[in-house]
C-alpha positions as a Markdown table, in Angstrom:
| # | Residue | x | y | z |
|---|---|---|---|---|
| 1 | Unk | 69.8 | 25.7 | -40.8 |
| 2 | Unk | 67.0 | 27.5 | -38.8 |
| 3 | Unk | 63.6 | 27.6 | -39.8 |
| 4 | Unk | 61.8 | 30.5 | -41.4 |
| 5 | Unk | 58.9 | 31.9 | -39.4 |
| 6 | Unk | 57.3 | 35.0 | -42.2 |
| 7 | Unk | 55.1 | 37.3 | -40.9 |
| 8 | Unk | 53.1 | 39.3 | -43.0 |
| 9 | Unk | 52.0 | 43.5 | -42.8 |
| 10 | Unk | 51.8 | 45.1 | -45.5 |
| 11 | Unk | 50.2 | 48.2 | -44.8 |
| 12 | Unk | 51.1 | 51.6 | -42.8 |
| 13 | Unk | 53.1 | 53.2 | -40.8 |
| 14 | Unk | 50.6 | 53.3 | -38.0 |
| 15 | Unk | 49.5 | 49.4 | -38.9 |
| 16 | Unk | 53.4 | 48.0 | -38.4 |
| 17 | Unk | 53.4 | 49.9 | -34.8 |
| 18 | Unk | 50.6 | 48.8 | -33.6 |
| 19 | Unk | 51.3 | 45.0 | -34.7 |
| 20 | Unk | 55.2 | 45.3 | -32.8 |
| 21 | Unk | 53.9 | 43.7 | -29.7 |
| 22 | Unk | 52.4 | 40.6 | -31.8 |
| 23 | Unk | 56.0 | 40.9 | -33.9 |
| 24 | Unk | 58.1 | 40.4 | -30.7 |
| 25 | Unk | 55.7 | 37.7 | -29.1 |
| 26 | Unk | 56.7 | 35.5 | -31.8 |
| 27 | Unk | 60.2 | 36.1 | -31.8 |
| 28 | Unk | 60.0 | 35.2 | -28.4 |
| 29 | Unk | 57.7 | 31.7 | -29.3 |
| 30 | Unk | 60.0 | 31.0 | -32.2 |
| 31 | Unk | 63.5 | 31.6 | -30.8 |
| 32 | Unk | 64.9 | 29.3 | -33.1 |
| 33 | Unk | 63.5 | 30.5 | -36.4 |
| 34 | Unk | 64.8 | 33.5 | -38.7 |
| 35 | Unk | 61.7 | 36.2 | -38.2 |
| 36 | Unk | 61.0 | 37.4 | -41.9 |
| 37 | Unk | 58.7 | 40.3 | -42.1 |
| 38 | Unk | 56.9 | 40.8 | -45.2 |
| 39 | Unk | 55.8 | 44.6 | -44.9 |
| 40 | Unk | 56.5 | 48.0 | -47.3 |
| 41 | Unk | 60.6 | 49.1 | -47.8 |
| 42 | Unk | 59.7 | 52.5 | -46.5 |
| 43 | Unk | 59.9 | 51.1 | -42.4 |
| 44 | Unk | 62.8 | 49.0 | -42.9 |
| 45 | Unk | 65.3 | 51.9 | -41.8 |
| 46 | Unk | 63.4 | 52.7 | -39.1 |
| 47 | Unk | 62.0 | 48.9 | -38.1 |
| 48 | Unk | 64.4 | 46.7 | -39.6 |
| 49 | Unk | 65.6 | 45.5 | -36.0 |
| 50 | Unk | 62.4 | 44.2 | -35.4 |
| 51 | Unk | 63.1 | 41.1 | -38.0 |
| 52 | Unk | 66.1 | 39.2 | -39.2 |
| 53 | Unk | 65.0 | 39.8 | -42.7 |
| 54 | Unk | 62.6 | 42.1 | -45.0 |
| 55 | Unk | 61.0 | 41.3 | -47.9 |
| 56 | Unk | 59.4 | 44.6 | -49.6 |
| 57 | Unk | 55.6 | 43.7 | -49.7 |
| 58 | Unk | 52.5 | 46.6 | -50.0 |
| 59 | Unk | 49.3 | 45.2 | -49.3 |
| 60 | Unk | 48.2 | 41.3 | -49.1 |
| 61 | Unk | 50.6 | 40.0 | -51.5 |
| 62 | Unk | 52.0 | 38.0 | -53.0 |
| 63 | Unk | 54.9 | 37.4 | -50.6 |
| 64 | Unk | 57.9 | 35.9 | -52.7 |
| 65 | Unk | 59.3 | 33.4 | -50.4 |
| 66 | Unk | 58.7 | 29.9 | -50.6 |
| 67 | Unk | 59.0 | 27.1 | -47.6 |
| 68 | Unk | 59.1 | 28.9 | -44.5 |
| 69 | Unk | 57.8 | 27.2 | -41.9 |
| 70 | Unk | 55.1 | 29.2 | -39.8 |
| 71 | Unk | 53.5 | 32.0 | -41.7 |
| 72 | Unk | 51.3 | 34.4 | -40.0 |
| 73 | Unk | 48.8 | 36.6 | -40.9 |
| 74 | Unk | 49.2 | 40.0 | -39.2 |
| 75 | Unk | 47.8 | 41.6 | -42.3 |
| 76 | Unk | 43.9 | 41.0 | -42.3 |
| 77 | Unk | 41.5 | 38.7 | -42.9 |
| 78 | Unk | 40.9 | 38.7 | -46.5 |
| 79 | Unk | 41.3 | 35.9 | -49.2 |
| 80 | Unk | 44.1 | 37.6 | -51.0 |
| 81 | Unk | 46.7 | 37.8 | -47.8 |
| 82 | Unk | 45.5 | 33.9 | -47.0 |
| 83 | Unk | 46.2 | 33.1 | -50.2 |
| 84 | Unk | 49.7 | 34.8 | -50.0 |
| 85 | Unk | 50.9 | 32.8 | -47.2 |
| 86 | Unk | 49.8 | 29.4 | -48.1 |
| 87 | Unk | 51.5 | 30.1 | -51.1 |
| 88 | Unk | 54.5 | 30.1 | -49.4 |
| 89 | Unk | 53.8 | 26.8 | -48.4 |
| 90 | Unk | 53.9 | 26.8 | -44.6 |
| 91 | Unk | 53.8 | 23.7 | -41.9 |
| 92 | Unk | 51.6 | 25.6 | -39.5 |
| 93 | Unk | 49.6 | 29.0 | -40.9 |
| 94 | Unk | 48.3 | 31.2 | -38.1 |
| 95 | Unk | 45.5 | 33.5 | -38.7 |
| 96 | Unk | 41.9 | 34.1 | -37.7 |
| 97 | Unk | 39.4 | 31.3 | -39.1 |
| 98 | Unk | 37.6 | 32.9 | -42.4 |
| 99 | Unk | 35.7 | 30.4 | -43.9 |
| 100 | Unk | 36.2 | 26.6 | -44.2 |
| 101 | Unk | 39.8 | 25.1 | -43.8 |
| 102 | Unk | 41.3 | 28.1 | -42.0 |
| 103 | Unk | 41.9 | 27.5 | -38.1 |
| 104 | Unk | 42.3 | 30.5 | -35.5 |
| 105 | Unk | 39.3 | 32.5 | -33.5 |
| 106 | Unk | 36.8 | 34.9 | -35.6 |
| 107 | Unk | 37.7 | 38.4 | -36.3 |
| 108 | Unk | 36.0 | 40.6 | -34.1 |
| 109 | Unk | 35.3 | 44.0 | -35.7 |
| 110 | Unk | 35.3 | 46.0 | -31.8 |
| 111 | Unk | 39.0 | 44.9 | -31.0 |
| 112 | Unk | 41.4 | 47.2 | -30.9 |
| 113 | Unk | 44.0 | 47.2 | -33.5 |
| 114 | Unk | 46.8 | 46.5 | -30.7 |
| 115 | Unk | 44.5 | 44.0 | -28.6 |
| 116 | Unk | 43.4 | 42.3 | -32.1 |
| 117 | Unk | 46.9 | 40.8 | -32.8 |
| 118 | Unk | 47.6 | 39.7 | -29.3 |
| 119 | Unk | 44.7 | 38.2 | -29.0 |
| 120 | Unk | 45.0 | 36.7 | -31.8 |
| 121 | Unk | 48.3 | 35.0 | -30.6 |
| 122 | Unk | 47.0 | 34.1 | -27.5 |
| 123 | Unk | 44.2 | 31.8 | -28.9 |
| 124 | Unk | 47.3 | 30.0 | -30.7 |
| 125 | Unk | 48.8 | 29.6 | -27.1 |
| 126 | Unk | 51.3 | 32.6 | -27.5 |
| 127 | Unk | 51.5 | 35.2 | -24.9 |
| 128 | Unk | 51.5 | 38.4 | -26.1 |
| 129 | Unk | 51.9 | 42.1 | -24.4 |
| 130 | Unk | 49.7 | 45.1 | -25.8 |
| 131 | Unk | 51.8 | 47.2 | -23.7 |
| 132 | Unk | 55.1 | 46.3 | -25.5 |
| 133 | Unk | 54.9 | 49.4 | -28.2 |
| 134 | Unk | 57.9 | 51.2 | -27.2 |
| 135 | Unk | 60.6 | 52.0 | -29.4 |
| 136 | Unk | 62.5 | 54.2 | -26.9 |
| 137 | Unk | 62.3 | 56.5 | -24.2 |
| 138 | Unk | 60.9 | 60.3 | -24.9 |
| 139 | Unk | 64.1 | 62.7 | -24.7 |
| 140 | Unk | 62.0 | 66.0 | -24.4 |
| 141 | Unk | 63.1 | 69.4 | -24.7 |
| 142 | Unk | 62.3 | 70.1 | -28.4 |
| 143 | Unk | 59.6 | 71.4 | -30.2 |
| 144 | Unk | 56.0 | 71.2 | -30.5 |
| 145 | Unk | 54.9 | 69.5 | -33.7 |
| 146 | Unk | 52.2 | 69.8 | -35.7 |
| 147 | Unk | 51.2 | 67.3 | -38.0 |
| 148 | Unk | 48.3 | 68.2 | -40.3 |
| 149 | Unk | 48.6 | 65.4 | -43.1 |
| 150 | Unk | 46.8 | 62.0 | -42.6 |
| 151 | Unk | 46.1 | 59.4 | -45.5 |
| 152 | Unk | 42.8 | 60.4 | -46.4 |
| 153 | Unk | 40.8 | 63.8 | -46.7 |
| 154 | Unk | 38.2 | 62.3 | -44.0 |
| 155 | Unk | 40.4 | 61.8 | -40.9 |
| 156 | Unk | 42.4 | 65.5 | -41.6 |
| 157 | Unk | 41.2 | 68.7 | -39.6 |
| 158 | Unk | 40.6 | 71.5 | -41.5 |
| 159 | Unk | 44.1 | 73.5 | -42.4 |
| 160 | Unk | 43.3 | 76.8 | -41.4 |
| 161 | Unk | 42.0 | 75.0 | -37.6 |
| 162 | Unk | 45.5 | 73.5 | -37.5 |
| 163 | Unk | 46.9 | 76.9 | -38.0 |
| 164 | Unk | 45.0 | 78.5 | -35.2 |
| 165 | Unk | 46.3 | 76.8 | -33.1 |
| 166 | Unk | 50.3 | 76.4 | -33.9 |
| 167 | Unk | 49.6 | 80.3 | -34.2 |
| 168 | Unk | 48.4 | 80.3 | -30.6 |
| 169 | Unk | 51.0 | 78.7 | -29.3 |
| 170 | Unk | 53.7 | 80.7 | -31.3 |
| 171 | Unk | 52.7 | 83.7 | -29.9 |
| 172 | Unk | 52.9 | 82.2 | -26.1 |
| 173 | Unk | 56.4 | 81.4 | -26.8 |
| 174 | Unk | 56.5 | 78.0 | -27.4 |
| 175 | Unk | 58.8 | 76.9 | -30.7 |
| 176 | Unk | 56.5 | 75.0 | -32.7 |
| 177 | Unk | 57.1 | 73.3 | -36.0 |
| 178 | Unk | 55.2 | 71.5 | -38.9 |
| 179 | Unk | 55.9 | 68.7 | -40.6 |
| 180 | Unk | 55.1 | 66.9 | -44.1 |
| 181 | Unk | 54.7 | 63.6 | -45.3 |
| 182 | Unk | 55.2 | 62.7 | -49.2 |
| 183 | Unk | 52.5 | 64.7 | -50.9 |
| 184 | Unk | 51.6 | 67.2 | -48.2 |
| 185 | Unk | 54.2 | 70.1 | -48.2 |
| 186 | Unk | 51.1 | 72.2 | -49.9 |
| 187 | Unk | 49.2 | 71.2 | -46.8 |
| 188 | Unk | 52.2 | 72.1 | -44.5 |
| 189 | Unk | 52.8 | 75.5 | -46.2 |
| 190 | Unk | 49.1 | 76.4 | -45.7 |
| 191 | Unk | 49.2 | 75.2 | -41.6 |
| 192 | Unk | 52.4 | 77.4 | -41.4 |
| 193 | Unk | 52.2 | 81.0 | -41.8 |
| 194 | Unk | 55.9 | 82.2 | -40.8 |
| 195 | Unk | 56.5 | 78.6 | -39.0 |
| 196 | Unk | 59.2 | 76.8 | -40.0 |
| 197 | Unk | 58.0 | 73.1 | -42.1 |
| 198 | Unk | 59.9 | 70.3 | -41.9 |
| 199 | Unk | 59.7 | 67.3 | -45.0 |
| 200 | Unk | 61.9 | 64.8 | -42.8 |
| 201 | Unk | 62.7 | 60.8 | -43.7 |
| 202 | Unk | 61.2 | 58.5 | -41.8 |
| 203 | Unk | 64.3 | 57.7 | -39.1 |
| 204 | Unk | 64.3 | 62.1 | -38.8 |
| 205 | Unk | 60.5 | 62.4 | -38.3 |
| 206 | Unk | 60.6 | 59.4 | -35.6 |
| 207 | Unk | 63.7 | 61.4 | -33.9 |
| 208 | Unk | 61.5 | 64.7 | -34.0 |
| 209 | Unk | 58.6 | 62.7 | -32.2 |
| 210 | Unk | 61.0 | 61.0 | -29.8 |
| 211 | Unk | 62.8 | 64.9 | -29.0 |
| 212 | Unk | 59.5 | 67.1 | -29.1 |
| 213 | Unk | 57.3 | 69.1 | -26.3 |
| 214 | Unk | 53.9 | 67.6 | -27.7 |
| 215 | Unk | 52.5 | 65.7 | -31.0 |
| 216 | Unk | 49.5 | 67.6 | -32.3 |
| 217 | Unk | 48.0 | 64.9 | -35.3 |
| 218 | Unk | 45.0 | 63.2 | -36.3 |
| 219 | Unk | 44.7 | 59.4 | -36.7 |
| 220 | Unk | 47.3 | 58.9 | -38.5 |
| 221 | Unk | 50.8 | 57.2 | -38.3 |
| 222 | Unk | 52.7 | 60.4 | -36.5 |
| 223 | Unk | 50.0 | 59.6 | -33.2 |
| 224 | Unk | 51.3 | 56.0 | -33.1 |
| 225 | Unk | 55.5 | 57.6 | -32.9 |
| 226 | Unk | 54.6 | 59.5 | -30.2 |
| 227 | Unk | 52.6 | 56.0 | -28.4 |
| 228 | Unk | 56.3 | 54.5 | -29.5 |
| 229 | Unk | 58.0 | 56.7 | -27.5 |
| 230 | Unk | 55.8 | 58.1 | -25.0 |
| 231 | Unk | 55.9 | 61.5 | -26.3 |
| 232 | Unk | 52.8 | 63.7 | -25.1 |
| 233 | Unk | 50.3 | 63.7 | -27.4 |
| 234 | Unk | 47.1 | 65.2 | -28.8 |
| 235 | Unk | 45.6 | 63.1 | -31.2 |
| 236 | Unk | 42.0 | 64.5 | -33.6 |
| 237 | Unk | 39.7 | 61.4 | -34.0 |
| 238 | Unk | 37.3 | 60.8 | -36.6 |
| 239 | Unk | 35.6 | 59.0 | -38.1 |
| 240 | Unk | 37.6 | 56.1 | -36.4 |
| 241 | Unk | 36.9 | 55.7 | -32.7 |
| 242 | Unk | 39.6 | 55.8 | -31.0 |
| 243 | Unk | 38.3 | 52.4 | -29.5 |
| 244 | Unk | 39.9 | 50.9 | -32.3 |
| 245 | Unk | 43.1 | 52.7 | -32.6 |
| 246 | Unk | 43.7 | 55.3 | -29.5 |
| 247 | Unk | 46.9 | 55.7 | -27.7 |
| 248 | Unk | 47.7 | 53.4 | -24.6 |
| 249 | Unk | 47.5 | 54.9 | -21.1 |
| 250 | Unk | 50.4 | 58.0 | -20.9 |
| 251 | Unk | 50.7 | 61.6 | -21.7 |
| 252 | Unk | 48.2 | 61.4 | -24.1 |
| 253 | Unk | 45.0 | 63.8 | -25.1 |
| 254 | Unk | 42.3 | 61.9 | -27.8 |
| 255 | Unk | 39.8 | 64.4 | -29.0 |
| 256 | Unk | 36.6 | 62.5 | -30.2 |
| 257 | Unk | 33.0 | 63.8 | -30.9 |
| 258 | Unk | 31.7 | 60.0 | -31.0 |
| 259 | Unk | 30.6 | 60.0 | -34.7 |
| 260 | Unk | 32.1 | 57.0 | -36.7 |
| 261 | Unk | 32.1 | 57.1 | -40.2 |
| 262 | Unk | 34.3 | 56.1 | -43.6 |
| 263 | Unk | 38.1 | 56.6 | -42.3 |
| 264 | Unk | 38.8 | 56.7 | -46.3 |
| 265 | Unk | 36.2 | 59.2 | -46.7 |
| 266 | Unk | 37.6 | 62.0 | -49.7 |
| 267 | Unk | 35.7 | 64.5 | -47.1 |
| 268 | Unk | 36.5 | 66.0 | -43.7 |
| 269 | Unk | 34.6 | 63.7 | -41.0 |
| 270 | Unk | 32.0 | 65.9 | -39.7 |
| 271 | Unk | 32.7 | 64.3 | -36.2 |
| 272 | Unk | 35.8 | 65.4 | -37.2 |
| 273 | Unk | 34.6 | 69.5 | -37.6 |
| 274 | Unk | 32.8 | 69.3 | -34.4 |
| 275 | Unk | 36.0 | 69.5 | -33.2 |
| 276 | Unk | 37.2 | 73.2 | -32.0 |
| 277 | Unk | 40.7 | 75.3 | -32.2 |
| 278 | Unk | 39.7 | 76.0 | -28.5 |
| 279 | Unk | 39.2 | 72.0 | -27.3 |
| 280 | Unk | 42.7 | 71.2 | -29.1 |
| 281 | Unk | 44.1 | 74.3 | -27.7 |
| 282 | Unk | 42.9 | 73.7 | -24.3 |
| 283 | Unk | 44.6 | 69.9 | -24.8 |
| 284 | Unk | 47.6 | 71.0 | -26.0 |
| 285 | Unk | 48.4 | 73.4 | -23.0 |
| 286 | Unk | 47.4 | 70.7 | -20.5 |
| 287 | Unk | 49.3 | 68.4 | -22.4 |
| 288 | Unk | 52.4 | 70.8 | -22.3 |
| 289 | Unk | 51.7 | 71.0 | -18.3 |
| 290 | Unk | 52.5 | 67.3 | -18.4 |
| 291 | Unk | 55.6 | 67.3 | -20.5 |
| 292 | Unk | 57.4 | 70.0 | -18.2 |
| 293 | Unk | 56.5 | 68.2 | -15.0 |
């Protein structure tokens, strides 16, 4: 009977993408085990290759499972997700050390969010690849989209900026859409004008990204389809430094004004308003250069 290695990520979109390189390191360490992924329903359709099973869990926990063999921490570093797992009653827990009786190397708060989990694997004795984010291979030859919803008010350019610019591009002939999340067709209708707006599932937004011209988004989980899948991009940061969560190396434009601030602001960054129509506009047509070459 094999062995039950759980790994647990229960947070975003943009969180399980950036932890898939650490999520096929240890299926490659644990060839022997069934990978379980504890992590939200919503990416199973879209993720659900990654793992041999999925256990619908939002947040840190609780995880219900019980005597897996290796549980590992992909989550965080708080007390509630290291509670979680050794709940679950593991032989070996990996995780970064937090206090007295945990194992692993500190947290360190400059990593990025890719490099973090890798790292973290590595101090284990697990080799790990930040480069391995791919999901497929960018098809091309679709649209521009335009993605003006993140998960908080602080990291989302203004409406009426985004709308400049799909306008601008419109009216050079490019076929642009916009797209909406759960909760943003309000936003989407407001970016639009006469555009068309899109309210695709998950599996339909990721073959959008994989099939469109350019990504225009802010930090949110749309930037980290188009890494996926190599799809130009050009990505509005604040108040997260892209340090933490930028792109990889590719066909990718970050816009960032260097002011760091609360990502779950309820606020527009104002690093995030120093940015222009004319810089995104001016990335976006570079960008667009790029994807026809």
């Amino acid at each position: 009977m094999a062995l039950d290695l759980l790994v647990l990520r229960g947070l975003g979109l943009g969180d399980l993408l950036t932890g898939l390189p650490a999520l096929r390191a240890l299926r490659r360490a644990f060839p022997r085990h069934r990978l379980v992924l504890a992590a939200p329903e919503a990416y199973r359709e879209l993720l659900g290759g990654e793992a041999d099973a999925w256990l619908d869990v939002r947040g840190p926990g609780p995880v219900p499972m019980s005597g897996c063999d290796v549980a590992v921490n992909l989550h965080g570093r708080g007390p509630e997700s290291v509670a979680a797992l050794r709940a679950t009653g593991p032989r070996l827990l990996i995780g970064h050390t937090t206090g007295p009786h945990t194992t692993g190397p500190p947290w360190n708060p400059a990593a990025h969010e890719v490099a973090r989990w890798c790292d973290l694997l590595g101090w284990y004795g697990i080799a790990a690849d930040p480069a391995d984010l791919r999901l497929g291979a960018h098809e091309g030859g679709g649209p521009v989209v335009v993605h003006p919803g993140a998960a908080f008010p602080a990291r989302r350019w203004p409406p009426e900026r985004f709308a400049d610019v799909a306008a601008a591009l419109k009216a050079e002939g490019r076929p642009v859409v916009i797209t909406a999340g759960p909760g943003e067709a309000d936003l989407a209708a407001a970016v639009a004008g006469d555009l068309p707006v899109l309210t695709p599932t998950l599996p339909q937004l990721a073959d959008l990204v994989r099939r469109a011209r350019l990504v225009i988004c802010g930090d949110t989980g749309v930037a980290h389809l188009a890494a996926a899948y190599g799809t130009p991009s050009v990505v509005l940061f604040g108040p997260t430094p892209p340090s933490l969560w930028g792109p990889p190396p590719g066909p990718h434009r970050v816009i960032w004004h260097g002011r760091a601030g609360d990502p779950h602001g309820r606020a527009p960054d104002p690093g995030l308003l120093e940015i222009t129509v004319t810089e995104v506009l001016g990335a976006a047509r570079d960008r667009l250069e790029v994807s026809v070459a």
